[in-house]
PyMOL Python script that loads the backbone (N, CA, C, O; Angstrom):
from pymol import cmd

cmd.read_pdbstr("""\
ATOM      1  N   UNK A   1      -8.301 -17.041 -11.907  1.00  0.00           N
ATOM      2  CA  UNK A   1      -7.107 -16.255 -11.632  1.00  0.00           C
ATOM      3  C   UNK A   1      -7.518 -14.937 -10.978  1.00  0.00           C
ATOM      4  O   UNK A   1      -8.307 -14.139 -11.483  1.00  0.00           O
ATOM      5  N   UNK A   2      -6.889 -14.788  -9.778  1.00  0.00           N
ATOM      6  CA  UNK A   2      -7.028 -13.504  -9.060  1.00  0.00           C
ATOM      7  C   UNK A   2      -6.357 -12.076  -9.998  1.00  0.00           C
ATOM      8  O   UNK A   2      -5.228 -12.041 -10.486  1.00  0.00           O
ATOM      9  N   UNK A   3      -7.221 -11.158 -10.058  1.00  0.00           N
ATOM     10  CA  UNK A   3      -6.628 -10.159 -10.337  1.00  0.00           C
ATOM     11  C   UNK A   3      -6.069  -9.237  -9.461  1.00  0.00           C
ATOM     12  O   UNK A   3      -6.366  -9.156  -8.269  1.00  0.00           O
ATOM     13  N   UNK A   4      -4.796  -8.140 -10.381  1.00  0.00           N
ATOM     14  CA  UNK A   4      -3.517  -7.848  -9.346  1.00  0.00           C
ATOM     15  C   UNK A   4      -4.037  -6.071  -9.761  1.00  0.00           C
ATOM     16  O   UNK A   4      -4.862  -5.648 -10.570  1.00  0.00           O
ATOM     17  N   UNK A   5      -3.289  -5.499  -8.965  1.00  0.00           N
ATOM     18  CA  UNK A   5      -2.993  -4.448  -8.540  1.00  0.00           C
ATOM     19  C   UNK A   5      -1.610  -3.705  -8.545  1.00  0.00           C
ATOM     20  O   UNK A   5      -0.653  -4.340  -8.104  1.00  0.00           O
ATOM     21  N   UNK A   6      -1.425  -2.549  -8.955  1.00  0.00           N
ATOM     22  CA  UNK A   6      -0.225  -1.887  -8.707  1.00  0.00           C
ATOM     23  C   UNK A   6      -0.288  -0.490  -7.912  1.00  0.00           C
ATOM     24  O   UNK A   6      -0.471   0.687  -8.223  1.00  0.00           O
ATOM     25  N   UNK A   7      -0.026  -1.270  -6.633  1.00  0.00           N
ATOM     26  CA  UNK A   7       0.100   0.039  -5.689  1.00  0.00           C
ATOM     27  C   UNK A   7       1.022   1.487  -6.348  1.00  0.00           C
ATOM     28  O   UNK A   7       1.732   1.290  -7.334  1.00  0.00           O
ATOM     29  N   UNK A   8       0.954   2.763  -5.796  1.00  0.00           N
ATOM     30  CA  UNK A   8       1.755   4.069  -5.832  1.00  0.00           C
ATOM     31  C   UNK A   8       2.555   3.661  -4.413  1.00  0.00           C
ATOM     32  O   UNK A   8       2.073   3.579  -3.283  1.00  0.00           O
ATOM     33  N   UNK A   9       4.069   3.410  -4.890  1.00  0.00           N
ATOM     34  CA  UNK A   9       4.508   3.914  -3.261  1.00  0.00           C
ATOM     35  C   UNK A   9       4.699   4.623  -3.021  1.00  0.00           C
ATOM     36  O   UNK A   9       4.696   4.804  -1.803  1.00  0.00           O
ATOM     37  N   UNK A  10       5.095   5.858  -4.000  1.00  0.00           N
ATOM     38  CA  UNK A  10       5.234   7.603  -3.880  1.00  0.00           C
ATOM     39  C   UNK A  10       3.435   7.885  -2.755  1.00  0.00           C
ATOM     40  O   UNK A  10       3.436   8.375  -1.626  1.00  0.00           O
ATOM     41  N   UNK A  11       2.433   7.512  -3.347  1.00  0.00           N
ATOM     42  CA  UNK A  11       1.053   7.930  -2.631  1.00  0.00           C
ATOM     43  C   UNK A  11       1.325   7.220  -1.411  1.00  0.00           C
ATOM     44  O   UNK A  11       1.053   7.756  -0.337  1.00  0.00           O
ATOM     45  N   UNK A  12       1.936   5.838  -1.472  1.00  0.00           N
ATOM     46  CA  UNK A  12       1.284   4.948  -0.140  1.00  0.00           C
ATOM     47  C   UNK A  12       2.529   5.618   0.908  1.00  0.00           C
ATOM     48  O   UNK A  12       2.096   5.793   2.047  1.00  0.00           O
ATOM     49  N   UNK A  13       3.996   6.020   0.721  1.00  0.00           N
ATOM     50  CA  UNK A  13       4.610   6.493   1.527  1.00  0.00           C
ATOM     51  C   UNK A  13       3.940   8.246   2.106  1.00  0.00           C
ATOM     52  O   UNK A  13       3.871   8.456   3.317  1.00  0.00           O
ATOM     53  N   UNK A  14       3.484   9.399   1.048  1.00  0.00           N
ATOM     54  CA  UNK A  14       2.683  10.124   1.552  1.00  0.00           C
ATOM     55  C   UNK A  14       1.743   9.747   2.625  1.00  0.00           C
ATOM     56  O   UNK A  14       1.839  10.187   3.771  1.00  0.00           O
ATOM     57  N   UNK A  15       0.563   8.680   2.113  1.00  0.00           N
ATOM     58  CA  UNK A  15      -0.466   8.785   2.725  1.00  0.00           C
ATOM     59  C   UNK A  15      -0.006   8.557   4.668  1.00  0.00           C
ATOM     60  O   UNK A  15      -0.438   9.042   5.714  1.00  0.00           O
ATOM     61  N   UNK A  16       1.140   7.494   4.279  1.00  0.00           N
ATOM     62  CA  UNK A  16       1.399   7.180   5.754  1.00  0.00           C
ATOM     63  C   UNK A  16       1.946   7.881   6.436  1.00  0.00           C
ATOM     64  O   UNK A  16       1.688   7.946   7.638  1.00  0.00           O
ATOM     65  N   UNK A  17       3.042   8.749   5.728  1.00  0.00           N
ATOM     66  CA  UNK A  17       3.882   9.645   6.549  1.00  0.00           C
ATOM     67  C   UNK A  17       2.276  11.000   7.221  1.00  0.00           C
ATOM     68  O   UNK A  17       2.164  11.448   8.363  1.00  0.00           O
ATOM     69  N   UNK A  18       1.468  11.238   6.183  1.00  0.00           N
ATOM     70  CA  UNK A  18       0.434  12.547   6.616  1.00  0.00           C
ATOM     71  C   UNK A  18      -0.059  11.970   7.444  1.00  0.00           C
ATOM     72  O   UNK A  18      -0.871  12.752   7.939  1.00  0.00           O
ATOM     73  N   UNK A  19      -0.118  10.677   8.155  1.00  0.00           N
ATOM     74  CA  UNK A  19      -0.993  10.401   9.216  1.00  0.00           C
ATOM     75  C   UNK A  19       0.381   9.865  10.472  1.00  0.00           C
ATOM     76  O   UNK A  19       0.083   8.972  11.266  1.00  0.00           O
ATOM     77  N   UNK A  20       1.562  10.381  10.517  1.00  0.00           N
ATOM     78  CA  UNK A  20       2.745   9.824  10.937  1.00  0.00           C
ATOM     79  C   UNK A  20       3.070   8.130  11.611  1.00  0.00           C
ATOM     80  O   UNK A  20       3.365   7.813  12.763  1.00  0.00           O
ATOM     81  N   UNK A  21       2.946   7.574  10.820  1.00  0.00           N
ATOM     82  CA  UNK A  21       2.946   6.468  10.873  1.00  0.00           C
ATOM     83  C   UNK A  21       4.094   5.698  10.391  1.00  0.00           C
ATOM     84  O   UNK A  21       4.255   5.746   9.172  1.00  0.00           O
ATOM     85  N   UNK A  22       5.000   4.942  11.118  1.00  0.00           N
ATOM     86  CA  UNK A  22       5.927   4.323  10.310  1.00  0.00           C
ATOM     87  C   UNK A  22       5.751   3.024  10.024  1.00  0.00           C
ATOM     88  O   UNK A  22       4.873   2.369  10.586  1.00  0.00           O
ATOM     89  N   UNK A  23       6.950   2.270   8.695  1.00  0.00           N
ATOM     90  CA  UNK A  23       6.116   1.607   8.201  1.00  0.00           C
ATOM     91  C   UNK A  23       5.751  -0.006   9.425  1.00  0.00           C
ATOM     92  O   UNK A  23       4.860  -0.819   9.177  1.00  0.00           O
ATOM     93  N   UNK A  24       6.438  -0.070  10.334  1.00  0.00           N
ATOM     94  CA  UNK A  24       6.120  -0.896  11.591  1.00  0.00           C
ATOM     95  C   UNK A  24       4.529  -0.858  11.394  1.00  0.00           C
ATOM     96  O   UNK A  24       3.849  -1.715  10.829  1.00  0.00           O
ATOM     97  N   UNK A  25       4.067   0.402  12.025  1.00  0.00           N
ATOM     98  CA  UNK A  25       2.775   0.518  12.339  1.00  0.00           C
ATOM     99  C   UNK A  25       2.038   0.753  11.255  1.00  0.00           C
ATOM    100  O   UNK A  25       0.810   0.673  11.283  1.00  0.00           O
ATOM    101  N   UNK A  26       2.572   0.999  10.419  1.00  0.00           N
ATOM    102  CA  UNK A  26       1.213   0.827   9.243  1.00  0.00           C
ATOM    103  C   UNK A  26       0.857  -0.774   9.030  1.00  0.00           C
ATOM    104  O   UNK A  26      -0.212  -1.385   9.015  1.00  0.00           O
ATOM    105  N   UNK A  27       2.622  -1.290   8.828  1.00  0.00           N
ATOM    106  CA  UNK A  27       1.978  -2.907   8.586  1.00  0.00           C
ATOM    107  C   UNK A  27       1.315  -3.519   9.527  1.00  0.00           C
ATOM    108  O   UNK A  27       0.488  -4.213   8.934  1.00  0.00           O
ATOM    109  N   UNK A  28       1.208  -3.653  10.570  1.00  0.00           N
ATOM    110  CA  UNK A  28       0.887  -4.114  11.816  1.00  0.00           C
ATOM    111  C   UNK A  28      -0.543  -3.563  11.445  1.00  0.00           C
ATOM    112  O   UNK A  28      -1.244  -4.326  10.779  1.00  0.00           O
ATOM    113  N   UNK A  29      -1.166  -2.096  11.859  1.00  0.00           N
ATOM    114  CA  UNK A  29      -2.664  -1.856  11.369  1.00  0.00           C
ATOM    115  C   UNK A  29      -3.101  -2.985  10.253  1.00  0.00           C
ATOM    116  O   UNK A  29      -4.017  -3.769  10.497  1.00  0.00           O
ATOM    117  N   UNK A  30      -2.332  -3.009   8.934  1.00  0.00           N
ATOM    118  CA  UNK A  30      -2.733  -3.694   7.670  1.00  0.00           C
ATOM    119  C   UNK A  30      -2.690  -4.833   7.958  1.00  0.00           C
ATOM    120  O   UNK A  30      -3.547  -5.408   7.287  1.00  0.00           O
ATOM    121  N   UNK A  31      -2.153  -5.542   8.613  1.00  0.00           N
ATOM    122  CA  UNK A  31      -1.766  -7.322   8.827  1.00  0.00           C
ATOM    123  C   UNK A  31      -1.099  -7.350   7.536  1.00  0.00           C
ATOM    124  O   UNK A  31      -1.652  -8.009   6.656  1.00  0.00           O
ATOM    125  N   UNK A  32       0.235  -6.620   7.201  1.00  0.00           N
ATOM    126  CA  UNK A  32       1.205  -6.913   6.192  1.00  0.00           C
ATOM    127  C   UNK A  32       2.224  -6.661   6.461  1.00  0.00           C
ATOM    128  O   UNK A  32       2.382  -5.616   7.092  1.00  0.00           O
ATOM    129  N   UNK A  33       3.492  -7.544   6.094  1.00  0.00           N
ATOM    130  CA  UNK A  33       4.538  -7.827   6.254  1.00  0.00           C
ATOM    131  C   UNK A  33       5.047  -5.982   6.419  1.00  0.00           C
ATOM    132  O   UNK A  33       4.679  -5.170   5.570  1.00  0.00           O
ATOM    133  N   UNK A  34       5.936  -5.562   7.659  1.00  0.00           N
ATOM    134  CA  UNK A  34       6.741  -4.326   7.282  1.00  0.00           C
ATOM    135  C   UNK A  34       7.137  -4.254   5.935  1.00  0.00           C
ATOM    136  O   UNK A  34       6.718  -3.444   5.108  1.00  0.00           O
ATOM    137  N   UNK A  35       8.130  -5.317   5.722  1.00  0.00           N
ATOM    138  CA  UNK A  35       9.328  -5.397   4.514  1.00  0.00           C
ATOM    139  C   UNK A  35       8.495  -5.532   3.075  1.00  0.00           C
ATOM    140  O   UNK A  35       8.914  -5.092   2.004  1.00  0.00           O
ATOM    141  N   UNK A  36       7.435  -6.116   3.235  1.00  0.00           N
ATOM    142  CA  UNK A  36       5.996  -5.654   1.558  1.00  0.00           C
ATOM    143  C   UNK A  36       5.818  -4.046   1.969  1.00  0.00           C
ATOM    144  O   UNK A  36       6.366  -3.564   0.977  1.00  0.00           O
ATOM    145  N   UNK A  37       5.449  -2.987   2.706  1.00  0.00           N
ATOM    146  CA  UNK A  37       5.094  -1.995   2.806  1.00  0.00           C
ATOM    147  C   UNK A  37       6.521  -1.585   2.211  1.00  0.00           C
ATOM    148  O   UNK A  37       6.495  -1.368   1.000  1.00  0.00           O
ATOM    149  N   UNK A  38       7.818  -1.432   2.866  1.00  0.00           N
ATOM    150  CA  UNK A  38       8.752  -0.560   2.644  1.00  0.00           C
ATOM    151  C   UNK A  38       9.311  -1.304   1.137  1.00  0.00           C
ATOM    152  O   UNK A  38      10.287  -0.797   0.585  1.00  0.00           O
ATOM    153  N   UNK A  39       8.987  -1.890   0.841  1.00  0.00           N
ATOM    154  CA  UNK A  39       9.164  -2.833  -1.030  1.00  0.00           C
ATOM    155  C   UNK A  39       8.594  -1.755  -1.947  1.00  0.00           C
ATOM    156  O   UNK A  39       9.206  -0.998  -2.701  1.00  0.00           O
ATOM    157  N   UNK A  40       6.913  -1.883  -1.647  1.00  0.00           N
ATOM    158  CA  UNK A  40       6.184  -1.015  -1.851  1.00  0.00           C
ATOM    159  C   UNK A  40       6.554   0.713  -2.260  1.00  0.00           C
ATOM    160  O   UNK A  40       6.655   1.381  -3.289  1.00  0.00           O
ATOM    161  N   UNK A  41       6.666   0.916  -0.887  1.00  0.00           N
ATOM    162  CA  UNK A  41       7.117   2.049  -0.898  1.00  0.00           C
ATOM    163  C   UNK A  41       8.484   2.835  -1.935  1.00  0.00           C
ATOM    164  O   UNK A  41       8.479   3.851  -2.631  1.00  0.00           O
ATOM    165  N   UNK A  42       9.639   1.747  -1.605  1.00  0.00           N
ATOM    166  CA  UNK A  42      10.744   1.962  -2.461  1.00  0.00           C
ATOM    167  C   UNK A  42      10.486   1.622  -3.965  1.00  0.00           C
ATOM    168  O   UNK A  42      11.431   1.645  -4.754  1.00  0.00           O
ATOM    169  N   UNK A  43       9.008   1.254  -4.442  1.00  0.00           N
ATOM    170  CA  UNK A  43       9.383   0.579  -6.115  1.00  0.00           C
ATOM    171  C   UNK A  43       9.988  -0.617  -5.913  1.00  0.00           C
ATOM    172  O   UNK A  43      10.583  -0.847  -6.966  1.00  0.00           O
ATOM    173  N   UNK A  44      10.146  -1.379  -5.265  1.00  0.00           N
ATOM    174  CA  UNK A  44      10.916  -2.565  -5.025  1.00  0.00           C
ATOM    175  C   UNK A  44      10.085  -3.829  -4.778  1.00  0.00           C
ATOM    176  O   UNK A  44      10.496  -4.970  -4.567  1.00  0.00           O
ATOM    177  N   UNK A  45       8.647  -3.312  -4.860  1.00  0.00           N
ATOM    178  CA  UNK A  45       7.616  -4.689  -5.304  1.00  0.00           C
ATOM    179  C   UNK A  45       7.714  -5.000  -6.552  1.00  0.00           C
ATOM    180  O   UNK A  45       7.548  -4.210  -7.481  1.00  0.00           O
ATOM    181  N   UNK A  46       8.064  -6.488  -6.673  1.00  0.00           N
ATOM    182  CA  UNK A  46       7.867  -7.384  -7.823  1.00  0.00           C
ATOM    183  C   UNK A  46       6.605  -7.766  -8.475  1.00  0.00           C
ATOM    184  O   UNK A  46       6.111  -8.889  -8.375  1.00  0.00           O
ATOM    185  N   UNK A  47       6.009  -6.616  -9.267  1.00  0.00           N
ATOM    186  CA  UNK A  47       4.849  -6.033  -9.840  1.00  0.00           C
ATOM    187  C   UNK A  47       3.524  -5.887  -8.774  1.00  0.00           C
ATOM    188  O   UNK A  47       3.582  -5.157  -7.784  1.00  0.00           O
ATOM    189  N   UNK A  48       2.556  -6.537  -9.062  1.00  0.00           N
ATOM    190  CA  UNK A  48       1.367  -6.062  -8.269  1.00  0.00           C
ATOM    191  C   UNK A  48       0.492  -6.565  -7.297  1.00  0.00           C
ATOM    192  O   UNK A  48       0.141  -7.742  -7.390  1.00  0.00           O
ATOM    193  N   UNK A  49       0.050  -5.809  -6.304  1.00  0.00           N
ATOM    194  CA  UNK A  49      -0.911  -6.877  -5.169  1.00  0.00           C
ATOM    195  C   UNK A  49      -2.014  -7.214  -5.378  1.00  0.00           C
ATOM    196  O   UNK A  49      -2.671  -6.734  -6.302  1.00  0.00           O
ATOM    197  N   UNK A  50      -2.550  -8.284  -4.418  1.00  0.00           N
ATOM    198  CA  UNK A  50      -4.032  -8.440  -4.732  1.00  0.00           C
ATOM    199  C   UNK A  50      -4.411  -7.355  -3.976  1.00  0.00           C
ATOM    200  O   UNK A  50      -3.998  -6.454  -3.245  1.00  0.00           O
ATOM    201  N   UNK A  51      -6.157  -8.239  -4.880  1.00  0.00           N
ATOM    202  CA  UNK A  51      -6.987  -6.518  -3.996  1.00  0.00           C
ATOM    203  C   UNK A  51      -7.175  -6.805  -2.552  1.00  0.00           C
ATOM    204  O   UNK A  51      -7.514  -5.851  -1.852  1.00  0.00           O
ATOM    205  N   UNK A  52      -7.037  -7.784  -2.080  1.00  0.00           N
ATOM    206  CA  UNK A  52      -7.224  -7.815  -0.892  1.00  0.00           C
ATOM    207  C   UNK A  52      -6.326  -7.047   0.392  1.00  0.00           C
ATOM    208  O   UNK A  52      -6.690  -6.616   1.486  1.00  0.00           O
ATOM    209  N   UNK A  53      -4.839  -7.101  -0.362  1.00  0.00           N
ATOM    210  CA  UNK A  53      -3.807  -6.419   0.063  1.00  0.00           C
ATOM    211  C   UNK A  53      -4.041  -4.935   0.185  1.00  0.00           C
ATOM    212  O   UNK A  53      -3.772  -4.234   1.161  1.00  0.00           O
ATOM    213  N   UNK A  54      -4.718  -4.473  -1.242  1.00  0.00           N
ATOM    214  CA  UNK A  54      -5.044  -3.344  -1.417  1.00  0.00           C
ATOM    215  C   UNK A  54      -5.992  -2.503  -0.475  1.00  0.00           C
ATOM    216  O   UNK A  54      -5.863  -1.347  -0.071  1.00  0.00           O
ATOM    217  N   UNK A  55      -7.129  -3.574  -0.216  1.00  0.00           N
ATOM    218  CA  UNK A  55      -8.138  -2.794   0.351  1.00  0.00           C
ATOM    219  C   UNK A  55      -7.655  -3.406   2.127  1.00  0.00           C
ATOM    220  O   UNK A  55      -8.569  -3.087   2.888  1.00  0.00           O
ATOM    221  N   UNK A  56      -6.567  -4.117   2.848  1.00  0.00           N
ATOM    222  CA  UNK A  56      -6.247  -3.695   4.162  1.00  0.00           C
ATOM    223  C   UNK A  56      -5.897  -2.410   3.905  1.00  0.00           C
ATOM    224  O   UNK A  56      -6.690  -1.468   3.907  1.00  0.00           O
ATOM    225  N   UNK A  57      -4.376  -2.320   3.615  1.00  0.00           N
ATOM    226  CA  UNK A  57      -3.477  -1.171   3.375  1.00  0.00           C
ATOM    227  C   UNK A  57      -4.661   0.190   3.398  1.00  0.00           C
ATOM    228  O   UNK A  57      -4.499   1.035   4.278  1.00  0.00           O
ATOM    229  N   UNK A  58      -5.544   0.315   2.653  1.00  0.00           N
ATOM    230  CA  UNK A  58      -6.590   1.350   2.146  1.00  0.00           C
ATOM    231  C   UNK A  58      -7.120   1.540   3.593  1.00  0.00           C
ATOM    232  O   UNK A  58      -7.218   2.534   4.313  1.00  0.00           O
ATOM    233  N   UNK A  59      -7.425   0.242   3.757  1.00  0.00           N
ATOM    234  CA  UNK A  59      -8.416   0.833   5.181  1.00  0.00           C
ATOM    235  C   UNK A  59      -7.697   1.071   6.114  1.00  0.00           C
ATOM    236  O   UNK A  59      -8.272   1.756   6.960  1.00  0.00           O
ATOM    237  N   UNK A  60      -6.398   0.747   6.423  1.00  0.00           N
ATOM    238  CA  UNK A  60      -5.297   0.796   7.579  1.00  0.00           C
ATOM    239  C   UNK A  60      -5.507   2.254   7.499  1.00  0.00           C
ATOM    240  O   UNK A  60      -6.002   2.864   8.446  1.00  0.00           O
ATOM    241  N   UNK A  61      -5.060   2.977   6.135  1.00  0.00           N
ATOM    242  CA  UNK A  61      -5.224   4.047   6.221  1.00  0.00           C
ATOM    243  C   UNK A  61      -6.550   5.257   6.093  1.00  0.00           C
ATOM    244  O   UNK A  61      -6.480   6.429   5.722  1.00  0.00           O
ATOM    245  N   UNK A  62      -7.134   4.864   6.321  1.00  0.00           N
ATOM    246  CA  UNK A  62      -8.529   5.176   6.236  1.00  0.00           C
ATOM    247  C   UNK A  62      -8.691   6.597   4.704  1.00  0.00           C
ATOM    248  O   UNK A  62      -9.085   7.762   4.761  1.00  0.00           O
ATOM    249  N   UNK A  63      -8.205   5.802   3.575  1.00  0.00           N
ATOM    250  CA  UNK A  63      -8.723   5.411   2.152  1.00  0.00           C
ATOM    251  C   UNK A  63      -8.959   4.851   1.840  1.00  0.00           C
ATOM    252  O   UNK A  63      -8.902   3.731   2.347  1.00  0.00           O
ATOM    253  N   UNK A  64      -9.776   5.279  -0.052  1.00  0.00           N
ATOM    254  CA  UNK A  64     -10.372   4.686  -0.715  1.00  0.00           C
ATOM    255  C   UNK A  64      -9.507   3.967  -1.459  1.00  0.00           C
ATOM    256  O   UNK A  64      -8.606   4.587  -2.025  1.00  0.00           O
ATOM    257  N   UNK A  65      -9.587   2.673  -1.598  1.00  0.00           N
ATOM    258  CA  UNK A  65      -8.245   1.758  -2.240  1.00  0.00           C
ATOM    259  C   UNK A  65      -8.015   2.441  -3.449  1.00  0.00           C
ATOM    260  O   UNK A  65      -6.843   2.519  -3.817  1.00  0.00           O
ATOM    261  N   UNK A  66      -8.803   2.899  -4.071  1.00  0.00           N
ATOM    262  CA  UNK A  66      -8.495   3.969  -5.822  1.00  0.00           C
ATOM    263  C   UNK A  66      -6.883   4.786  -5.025  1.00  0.00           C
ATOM    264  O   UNK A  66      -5.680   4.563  -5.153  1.00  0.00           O
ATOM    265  N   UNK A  67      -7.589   5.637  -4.324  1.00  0.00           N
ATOM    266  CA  UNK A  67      -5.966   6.355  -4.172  1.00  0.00           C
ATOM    267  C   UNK A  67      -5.124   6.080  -3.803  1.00  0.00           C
ATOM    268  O   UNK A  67      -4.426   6.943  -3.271  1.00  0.00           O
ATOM    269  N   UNK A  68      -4.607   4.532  -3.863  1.00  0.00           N
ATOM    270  CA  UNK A  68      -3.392   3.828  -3.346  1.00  0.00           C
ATOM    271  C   UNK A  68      -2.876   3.576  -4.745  1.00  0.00           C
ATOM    272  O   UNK A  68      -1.652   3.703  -4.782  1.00  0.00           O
ATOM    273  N   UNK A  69      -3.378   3.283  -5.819  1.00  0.00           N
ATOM    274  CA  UNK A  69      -3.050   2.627  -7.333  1.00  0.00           C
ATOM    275  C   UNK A  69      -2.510   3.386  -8.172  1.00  0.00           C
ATOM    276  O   UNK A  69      -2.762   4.590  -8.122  1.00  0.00           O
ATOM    277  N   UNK A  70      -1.705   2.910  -9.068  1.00  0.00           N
ATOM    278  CA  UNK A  70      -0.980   4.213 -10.034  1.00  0.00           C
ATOM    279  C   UNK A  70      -1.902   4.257 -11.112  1.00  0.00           C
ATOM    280  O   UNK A  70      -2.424   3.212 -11.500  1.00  0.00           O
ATOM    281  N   UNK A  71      -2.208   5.544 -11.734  1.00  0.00           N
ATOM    282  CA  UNK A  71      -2.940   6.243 -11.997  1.00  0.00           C
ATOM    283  C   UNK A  71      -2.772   5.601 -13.760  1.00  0.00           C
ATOM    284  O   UNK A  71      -1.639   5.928 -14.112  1.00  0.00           O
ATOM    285  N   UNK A  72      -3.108   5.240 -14.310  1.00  0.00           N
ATOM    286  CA  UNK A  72      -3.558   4.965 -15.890  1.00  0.00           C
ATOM    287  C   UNK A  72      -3.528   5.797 -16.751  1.00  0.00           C
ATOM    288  O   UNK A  72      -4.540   6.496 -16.790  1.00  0.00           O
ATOM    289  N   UNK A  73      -2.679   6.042 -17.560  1.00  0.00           N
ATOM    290  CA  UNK A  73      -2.741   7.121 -18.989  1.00  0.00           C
ATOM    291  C   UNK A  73      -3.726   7.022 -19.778  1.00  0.00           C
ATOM    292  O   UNK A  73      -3.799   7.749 -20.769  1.00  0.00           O
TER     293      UNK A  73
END
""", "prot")
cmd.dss("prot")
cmd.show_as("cartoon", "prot")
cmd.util.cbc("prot")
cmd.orient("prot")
């Protein structure tokens, strides 16, 4: 069983907007669906991605996949 991930879309909408990017062109950089990015973004993903998802998105944006993930109490 693959293990999952729970992106920040509060971070992942920052990270993209500080590099002005909309979410067209972020997904397109990532090879991911627009409508998973703006899901994402809104809280409107149905829990969590793989890491593989994780680490395009990360590198699309040239981060470290850690600062895409919500942060652990």
């Amino acid at each position: 069983m693959e293990m999952t991930m729970i992106i920040d879309g509060g971070k992942l909408r920052r990270l993209r907007l500080e590099r002005f990017l909309d979410v067209g062109e972020l997904a397109e950089m990532a090879g991911v669906g627009p409508a998973s990015i703006g899901r994402i973004e809104h809280g409107k993903w149905p829990g969590a991605s793989r890491p593989s998802t994780v680490r395009k998105i990360a590198a699309a944006l040239e981060v470290d996949p850690h600062e895409l993930l919500v942060e652990e109490d």
